[in-house]
VOLOLO-565071 format. One record per residue (C-alpha): residue in one letter; residue number from 1; x, y, z. Coordinates in pm, whole numbers, padded with zeros to 5 digits. Example, Ala and Ser with C-alpha at 12.3 -4.5 7.8 and 13.67 -1.06 7.14 Angstrom:
REM VOLOLO-565071
+--------+-----+--------+--------+--------+
! residu ! num !   east !  north !     up !
+--------+-----+--------+--------+--------+
!      A !   1 !  01230 ! -00450 !  00780 !
!      S !   2 !  01367 ! -00106 !  00714 !
+--------+-----+--------+--------+--------+
//
This chain:
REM VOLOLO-565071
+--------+-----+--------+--------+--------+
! residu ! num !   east !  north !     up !
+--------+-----+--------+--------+--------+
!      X !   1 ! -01903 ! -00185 ! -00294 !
!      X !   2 ! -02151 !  00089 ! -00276 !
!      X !   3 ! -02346 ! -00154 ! -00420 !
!      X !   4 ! -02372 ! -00359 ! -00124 !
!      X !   5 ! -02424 ! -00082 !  00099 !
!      X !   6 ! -02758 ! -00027 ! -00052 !
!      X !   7 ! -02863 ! -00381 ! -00038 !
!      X !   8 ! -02800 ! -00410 !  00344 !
!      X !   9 ! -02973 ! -00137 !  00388 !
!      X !  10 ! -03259 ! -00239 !  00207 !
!      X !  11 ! -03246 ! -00559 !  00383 !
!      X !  12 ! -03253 ! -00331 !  00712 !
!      X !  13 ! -03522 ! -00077 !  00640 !
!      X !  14 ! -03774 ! -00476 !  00488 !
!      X !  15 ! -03671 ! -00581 !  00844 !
!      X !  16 ! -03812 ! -00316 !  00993 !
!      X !  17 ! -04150 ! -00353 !  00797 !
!      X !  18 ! -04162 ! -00742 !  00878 !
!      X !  19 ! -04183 ! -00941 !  01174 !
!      X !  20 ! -03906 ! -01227 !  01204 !
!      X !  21 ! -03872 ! -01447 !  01461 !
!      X !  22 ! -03487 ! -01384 !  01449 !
!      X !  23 ! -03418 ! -01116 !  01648 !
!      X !  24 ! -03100 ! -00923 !  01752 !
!      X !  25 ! -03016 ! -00588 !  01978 !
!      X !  26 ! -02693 ! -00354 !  01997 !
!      X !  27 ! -02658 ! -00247 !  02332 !
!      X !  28 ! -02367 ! -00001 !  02232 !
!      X !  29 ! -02033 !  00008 !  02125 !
!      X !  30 ! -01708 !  00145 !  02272 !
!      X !  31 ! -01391 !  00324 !  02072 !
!      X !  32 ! -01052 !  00262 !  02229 !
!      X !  33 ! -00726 !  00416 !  02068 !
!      X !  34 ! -00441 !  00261 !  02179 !
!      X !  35 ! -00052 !  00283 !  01981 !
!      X !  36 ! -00158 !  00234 !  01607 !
!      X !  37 ! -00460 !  00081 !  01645 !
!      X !  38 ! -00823 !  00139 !  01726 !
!      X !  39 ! -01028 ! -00068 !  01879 !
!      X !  40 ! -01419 ! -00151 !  01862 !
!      X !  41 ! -01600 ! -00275 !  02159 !
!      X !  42 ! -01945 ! -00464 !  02100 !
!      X !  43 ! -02165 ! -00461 !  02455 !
!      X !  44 ! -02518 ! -00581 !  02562 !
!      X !  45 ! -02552 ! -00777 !  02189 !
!      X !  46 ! -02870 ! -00972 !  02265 !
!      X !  47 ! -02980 ! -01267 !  01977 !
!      X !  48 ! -03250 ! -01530 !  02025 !
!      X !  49 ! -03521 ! -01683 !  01814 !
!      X !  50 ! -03282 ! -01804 !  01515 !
!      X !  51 ! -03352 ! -02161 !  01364 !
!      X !  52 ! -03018 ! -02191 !  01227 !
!      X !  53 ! -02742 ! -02140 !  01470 !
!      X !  54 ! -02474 ! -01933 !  01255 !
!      X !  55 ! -02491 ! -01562 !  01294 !
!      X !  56 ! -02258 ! -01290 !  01054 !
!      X !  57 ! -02155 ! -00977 !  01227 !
!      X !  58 ! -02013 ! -00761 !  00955 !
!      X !  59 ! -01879 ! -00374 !  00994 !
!      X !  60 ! -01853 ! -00061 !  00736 !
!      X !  61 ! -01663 !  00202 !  00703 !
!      X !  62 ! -01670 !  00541 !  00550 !
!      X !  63 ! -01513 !  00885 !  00459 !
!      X !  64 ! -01711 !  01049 !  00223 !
!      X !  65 ! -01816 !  00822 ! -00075 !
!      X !  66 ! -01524 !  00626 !  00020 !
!      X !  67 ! -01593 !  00259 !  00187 !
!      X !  68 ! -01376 !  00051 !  00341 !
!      X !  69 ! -01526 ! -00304 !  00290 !
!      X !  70 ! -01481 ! -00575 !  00606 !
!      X !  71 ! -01208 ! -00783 !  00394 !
!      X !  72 ! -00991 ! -00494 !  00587 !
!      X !  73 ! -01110 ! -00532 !  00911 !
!      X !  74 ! -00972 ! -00802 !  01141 !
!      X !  75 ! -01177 ! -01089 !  01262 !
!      X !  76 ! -01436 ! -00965 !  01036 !
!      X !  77 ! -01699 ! -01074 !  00876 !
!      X !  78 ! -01701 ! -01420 !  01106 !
!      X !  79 ! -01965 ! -01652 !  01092 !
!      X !  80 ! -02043 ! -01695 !  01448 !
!      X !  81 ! -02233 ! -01982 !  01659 !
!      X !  82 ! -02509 ! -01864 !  01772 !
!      X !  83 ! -02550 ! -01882 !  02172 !
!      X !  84 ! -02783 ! -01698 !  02373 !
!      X !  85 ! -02606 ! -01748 !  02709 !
!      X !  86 ! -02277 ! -01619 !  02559 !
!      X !  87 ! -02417 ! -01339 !  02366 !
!      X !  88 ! -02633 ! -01193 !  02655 !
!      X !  89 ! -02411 ! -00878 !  02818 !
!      X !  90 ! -02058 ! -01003 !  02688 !
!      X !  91 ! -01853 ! -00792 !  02446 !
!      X !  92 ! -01707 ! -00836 !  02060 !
!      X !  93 ! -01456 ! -00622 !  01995 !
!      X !  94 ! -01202 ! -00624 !  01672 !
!      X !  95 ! -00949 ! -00385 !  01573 !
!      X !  96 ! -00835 ! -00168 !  01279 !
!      X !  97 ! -00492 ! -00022 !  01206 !
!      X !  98 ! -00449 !  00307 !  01144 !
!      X !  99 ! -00199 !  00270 !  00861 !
!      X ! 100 ! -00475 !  00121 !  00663 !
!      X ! 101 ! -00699 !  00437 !  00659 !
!      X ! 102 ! -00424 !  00626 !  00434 !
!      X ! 103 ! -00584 !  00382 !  00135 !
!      X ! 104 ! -00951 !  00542 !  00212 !
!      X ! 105 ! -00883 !  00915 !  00187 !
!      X ! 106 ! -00791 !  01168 !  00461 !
!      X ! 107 ! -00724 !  01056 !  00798 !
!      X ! 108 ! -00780 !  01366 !  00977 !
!      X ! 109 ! -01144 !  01395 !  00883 !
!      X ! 110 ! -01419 !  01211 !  01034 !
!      X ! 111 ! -01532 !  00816 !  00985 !
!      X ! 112 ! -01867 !  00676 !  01038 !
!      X ! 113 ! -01980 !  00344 !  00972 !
!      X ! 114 ! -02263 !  00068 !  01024 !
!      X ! 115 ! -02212 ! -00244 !  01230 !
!      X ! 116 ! -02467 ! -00537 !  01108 !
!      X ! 117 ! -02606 ! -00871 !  01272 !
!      X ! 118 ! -02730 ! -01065 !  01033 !
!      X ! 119 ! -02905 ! -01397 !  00985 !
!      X ! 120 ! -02707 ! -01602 !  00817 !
!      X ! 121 ! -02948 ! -01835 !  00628 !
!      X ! 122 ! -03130 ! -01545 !  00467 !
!      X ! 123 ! -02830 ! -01251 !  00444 !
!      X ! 124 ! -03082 ! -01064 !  00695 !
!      X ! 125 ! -02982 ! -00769 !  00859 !
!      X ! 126 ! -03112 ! -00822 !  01244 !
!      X ! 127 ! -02953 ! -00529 !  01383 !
!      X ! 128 ! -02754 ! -00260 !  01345 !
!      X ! 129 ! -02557 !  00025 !  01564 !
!      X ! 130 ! -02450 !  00351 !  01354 !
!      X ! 131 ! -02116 !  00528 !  01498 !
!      X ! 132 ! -01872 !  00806 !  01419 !
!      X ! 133 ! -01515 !  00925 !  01509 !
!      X ! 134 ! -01217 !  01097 !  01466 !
!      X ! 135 ! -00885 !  00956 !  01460 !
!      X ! 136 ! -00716 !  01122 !  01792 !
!      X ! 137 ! -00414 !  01428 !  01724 !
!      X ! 138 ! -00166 !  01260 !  01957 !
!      X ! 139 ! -00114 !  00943 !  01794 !
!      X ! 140 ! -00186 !  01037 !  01459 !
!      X ! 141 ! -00048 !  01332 !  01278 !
!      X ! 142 ! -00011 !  01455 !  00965 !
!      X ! 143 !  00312 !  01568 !  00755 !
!      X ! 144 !  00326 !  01736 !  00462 !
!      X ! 145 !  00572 !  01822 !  00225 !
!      X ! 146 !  00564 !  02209 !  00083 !
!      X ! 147 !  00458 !  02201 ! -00329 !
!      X ! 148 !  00572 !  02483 ! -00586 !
!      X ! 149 !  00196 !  02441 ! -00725 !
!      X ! 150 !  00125 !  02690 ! -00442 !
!      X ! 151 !  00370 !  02916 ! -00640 !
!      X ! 152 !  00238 !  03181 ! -00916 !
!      X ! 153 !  00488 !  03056 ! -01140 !
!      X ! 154 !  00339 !  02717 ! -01160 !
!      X ! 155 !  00117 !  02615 ! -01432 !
!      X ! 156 ! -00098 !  02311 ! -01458 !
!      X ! 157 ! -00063 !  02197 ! -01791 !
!      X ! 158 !  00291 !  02163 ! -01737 !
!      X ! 159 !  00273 !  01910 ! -01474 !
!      X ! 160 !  00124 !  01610 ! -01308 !
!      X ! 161 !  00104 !  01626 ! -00925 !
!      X ! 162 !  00087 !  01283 ! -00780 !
!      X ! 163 ! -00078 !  01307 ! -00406 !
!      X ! 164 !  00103 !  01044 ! -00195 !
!      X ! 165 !  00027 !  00941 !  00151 !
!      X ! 166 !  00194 !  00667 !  00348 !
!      X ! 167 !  00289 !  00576 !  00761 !
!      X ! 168 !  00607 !  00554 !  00915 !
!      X ! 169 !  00680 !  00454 !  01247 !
!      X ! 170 !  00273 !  00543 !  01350 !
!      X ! 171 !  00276 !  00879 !  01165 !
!      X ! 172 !  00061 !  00973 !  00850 !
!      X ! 173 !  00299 !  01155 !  00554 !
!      X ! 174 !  00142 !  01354 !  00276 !
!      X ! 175 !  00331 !  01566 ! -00009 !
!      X ! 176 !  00223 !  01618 ! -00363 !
!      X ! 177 !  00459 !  01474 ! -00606 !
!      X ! 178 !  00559 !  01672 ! -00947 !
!      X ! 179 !  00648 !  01517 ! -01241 !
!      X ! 180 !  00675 !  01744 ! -01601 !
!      X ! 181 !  00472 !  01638 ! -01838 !
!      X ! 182 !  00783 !  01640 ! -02090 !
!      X ! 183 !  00999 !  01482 ! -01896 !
!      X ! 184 !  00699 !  01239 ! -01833 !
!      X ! 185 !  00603 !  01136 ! -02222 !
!      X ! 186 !  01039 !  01138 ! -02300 !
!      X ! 187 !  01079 !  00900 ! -01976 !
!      X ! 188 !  00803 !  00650 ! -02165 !
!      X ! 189 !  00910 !  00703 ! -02515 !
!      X ! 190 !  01269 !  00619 ! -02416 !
!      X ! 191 !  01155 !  00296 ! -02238 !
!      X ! 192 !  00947 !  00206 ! -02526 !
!      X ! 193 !  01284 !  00238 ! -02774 !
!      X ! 194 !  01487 !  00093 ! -02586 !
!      X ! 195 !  01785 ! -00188 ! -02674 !
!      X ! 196 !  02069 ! -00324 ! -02502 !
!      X ! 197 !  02465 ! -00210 ! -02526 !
!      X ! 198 !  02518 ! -00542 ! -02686 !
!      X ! 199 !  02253 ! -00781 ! -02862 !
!      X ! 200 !  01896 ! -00689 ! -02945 !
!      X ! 201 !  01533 ! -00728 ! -02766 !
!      X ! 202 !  01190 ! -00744 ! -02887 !
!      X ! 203 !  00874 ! -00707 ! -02693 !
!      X ! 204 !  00574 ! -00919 ! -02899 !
!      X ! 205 !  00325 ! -00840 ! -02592 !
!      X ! 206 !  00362 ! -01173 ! -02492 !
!      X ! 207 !  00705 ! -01231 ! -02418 !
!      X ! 208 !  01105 ! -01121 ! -02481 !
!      X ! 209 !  01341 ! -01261 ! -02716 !
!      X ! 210 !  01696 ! -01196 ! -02680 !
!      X ! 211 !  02019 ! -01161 ! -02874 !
!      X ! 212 !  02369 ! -01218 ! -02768 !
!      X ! 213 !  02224 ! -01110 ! -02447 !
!      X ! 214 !  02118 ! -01284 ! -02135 !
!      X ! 215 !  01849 ! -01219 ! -01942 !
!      X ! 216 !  01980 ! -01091 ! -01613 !
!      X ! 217 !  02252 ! -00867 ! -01864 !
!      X ! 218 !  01959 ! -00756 ! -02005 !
!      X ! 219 !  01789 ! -00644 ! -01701 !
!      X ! 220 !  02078 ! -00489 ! -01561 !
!      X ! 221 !  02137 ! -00261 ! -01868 !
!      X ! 222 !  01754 ! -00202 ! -01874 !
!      X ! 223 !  01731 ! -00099 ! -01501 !
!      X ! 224 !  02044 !  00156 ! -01527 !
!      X ! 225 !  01903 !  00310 ! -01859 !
!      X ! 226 !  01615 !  00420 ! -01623 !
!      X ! 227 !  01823 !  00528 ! -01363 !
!      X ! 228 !  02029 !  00739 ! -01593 !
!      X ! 229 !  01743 !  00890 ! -01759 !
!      X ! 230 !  01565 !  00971 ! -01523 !
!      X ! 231 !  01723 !  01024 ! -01205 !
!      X ! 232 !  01725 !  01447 ! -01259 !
!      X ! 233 !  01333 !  01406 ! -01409 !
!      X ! 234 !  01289 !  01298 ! -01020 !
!      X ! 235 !  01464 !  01604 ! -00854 !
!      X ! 236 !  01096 !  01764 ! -00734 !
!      X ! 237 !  01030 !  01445 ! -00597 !
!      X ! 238 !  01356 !  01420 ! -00421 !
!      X ! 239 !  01316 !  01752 ! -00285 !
!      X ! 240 !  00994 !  01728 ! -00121 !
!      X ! 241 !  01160 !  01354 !  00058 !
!      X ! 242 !  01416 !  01583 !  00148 !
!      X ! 243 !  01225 !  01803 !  00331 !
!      X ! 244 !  01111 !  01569 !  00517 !
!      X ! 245 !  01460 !  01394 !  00635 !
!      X ! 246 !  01568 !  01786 !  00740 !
!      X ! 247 !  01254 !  01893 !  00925 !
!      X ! 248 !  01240 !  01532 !  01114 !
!      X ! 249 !  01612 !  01472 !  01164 !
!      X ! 250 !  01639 !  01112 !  01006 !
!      X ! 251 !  01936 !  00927 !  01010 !
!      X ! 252 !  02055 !  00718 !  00747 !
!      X ! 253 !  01888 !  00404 !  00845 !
!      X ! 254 !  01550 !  00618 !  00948 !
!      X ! 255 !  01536 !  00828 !  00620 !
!      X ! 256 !  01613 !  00477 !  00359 !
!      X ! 257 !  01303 !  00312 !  00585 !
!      X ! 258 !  01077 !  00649 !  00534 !
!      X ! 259 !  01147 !  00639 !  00153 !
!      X ! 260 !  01105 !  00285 !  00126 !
!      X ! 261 !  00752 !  00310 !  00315 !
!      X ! 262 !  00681 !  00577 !  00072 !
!      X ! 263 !  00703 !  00332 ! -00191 !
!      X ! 264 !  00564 !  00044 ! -00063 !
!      X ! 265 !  00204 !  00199 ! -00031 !
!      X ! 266 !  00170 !  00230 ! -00394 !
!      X ! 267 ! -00058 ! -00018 ! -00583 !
!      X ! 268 !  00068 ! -00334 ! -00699 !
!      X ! 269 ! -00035 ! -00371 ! -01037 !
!      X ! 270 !  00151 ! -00519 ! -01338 !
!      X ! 271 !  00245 ! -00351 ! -01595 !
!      X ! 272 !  00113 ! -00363 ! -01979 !
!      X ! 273 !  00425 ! -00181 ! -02095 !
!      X ! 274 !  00711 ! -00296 ! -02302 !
!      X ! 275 !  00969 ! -00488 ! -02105 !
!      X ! 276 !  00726 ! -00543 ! -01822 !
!      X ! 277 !  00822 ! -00253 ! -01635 !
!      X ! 278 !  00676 !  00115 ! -01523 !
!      X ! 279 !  00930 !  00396 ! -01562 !
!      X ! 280 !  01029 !  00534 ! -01253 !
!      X ! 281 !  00799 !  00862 ! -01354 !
!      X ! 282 !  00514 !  00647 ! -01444 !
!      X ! 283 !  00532 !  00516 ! -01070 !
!      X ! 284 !  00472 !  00830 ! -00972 !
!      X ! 285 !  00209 !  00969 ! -01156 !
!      X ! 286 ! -00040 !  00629 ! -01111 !
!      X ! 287 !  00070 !  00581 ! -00780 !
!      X ! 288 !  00142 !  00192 ! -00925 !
!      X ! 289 !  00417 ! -00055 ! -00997 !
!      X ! 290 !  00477 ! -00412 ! -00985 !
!      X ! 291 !  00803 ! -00561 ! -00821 !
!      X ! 292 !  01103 ! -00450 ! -01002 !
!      X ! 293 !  00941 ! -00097 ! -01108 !
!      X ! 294 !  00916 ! -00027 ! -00764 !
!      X ! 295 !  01234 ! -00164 ! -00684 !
!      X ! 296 !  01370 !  00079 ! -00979 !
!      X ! 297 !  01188 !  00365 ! -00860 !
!      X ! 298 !  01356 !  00330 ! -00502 !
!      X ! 299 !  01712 !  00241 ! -00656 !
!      X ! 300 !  01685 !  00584 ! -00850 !
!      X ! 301 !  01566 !  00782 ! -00535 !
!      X ! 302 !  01849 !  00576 ! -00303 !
!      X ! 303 !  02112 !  00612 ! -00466 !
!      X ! 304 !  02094 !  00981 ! -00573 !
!      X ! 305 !  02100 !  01073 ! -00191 !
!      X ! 306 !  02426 !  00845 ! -00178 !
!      X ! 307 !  02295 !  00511 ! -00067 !
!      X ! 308 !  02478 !  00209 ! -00178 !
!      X ! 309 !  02143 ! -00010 ! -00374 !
!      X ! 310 !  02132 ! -00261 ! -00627 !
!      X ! 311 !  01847 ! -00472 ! -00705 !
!      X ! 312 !  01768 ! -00829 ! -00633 !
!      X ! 313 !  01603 ! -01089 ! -00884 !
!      X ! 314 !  01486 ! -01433 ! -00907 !
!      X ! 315 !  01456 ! -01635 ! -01222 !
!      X ! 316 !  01277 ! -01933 ! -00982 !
!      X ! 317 !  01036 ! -01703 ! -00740 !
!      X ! 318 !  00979 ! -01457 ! -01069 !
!      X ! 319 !  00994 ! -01158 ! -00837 !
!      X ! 320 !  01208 ! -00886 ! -00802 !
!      X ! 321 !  01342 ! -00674 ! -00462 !
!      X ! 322 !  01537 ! -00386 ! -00389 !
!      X ! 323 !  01896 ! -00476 ! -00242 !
!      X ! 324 !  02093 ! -00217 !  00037 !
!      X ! 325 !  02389 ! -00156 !  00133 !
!      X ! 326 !  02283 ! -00178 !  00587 !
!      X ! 327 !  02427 ! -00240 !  00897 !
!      X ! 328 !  02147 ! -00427 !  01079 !
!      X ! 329 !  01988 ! -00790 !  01142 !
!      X ! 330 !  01805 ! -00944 !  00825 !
!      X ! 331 !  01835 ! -01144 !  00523 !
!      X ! 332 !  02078 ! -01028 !  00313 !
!      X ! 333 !  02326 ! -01141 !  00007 !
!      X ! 334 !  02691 ! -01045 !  00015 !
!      X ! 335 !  02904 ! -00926 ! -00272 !
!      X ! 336 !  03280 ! -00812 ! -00287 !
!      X ! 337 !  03275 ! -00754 !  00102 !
!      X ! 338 !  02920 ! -00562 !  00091 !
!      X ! 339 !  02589 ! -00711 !  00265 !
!      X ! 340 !  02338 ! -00605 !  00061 !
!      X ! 341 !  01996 ! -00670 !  00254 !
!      X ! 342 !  01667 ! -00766 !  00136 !
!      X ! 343 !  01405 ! -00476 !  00073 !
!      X ! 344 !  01033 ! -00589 ! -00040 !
!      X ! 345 !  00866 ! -00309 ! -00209 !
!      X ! 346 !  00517 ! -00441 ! -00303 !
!      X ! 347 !  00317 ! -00453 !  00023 !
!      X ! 348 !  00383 ! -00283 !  00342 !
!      X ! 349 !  00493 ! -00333 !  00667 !
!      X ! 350 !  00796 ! -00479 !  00504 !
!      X ! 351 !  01167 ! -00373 !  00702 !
!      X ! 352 !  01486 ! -00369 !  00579 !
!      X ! 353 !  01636 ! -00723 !  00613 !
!      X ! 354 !  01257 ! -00910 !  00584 !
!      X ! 355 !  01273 ! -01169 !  00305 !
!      X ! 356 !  00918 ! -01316 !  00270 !
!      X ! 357 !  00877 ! -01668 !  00347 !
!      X ! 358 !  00773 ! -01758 !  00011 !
!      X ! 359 !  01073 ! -01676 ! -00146 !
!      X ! 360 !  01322 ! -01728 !  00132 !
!      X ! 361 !  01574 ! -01912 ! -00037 !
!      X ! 362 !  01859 ! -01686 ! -00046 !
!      X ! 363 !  02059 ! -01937 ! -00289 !
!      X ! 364 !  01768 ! -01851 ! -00564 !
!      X ! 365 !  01823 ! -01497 ! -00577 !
!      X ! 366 !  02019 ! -01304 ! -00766 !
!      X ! 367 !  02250 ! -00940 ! -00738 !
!      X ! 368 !  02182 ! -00723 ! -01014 !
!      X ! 369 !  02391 ! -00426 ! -01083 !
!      X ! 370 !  02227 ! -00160 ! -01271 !
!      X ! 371 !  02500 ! -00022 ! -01500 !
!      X ! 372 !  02500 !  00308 ! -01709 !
!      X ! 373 !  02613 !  00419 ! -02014 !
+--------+-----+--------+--------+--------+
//
């Protein structure tokens, strides 16, 4: 990515050396804040003497050394038509939601980025407007949990700490995670060892065989062996999410949907583990999980502050989601009375009740039941 940077930059400083018929002007550009988004306004932009009639506006981003690339960026890049009498005085504008910046470092310090014209038939830069800003106080603010690493009796070798940031409901959350190392290496060693109640399992690295066990059994046993062992390895964890539902007053609905949000703005990534799943610890530390190692990690955090959970899976969609216990609107399955809703845990902006539409069919899923020993 940095990468890139440089090149359009070269591109822009050979511009400025060479005379092109192509030409482009920035009059200036206008910041609007507005709920959870902000807003980019693009005035005065001027183009004329292009053969070819496609134009690419692109825009970067930066905090520090980190960039945030125009795939994030709504309707941008575009490949535009090129048209004098509509680019003469008229304004582009695209937005960017503030959630997203929690993925590119600290919100609360300063951005500045680059937006480019560029000729599209020779990738070269035409023009270019340089801006910078801060994110405003009163719509964004920042939360964060209290850490015992402040504490003298803390000592580094003893722990990982894990710094998580996520939104809820238009606010920015920070708290630094602890995990003991310990508790850590004994959380993956267990998962590593582990068999079933009944039957057998081995893990070739490519895929599970089973004995006198089926696969959903399996799971089950598997997913409440990792509840059991490590739902007290989580109480630092649990602590700092509590401080957060006492300082803010959340409800019981309020305080599931902060957790979950917590969650969801890990990193999908899929695990090269045995059994094909992260231990809820591991989740922590890397700050990744696929499907059902999230939906593990959240089942172990839900339930121990007296949430009703299970977790959902699907043999056809190969996917896995969390499943609670909720009084609201949504897709849910229902067992022995119980609505259990639908809880996706691998991207965000996910609710309680929101079954994706690729794997909507409710008669494909699954109710797991995590069960201890």
């Amino acid at each position: 990515m940095l990468k890139r940077i440089f090149i359009l930059i070269c591109y822009l400083s050979i511009s400025s050396q060479l005379s092109f018929a192509a030409s482009a002007q920035v009059g200036y550009i206008e910041i609007e804040h507005k709920e959870n988004r902000i807003y980019f306004h693009i005035y005065d932009m001027v183009v004329s003497g292009m053969k070819n009639r496609n134009i690419q506006v692109e825009f970067w981003l930066s905090q520090g050394e980190n960039w945030i690339s125009t795939s994030q960026i709504a309707l941008d890049p575009q490949k535009v038509i090129y048209d004098p009498a509509y680019w003469n005085d008229e304004a582009y504008w695209f937005y960017y939601e503030y959630k997203e910046f929690a993925n590119y470092g600290d919100p609360q310090s300063s951005f500045w980025g680059s937006f480019f014209v560029m000729d599209d038939a020779n990738n070269t830069v035409l023009a270019r407007k340089d801006i910078e800003f801060k994110l405003p106080d009163s719509v964004l603010g920042t939360y964060v949990a209290p850490t015992e690493k402040d504490d003298s009796s803390y000592n580094a070798k003893d722990y990982y700490v894990a710094d998580h940031s996520w939104y809820y409901v238009g606010k920015y959350y920070k708290s630094d995670f602890m995990i003991a190392k310990n508790d850590y290496s004994n959380s993956v060693a267990e998962r590593d060892n582990f068999q079933p109640e009944r039957g057998h399992a081995e893990d070739n690295g490519e895929y599970i065989t089973l004995w006198d066990i089926d696969f959903n059994e399996f799971y089950a046993d598997l997913y409440g062996y990792l509840y059991q062992q490590n739902s007290s390895r989580l109480n630092k964890v649990k602590e700092a999410l509590q401080f957060f539902r006492d300082s803010y007053s959340l409800g019981y609905a309020e305080f599931a949907e902060f957790v979950i949000a917590c969650v969801q703005y890990t990193t999908y990534l899929l695990p090269d583990k045995l059994f094909g799943i992260y231990t809820p610890l591991e989740v922590i530390q890397s700050k990744t999980g696929d499907c059902d190692s999230r939906a593990v990690l959240l089942y172990t955090i839900l339930r121990d502050f007296g949430y009703e959970v299970v977790v959902f899976y699907s043999d056809y969609y190969q996917h896995a989601m969390l499943g609670i216990a909720y009084v609201g609107a949504g897709d849910y399955l229902k067992y022995g009375g119980v609505k259990y809703f639908f809880v996706e845990t691998t991207a965000t902006g996910w609710e309680i009740g929101d079954l994706p539409p690729d794997w909507s069919d409710t008669n494909k899923w699954v109710i797991l039941f995590p069960h201890t020993r």
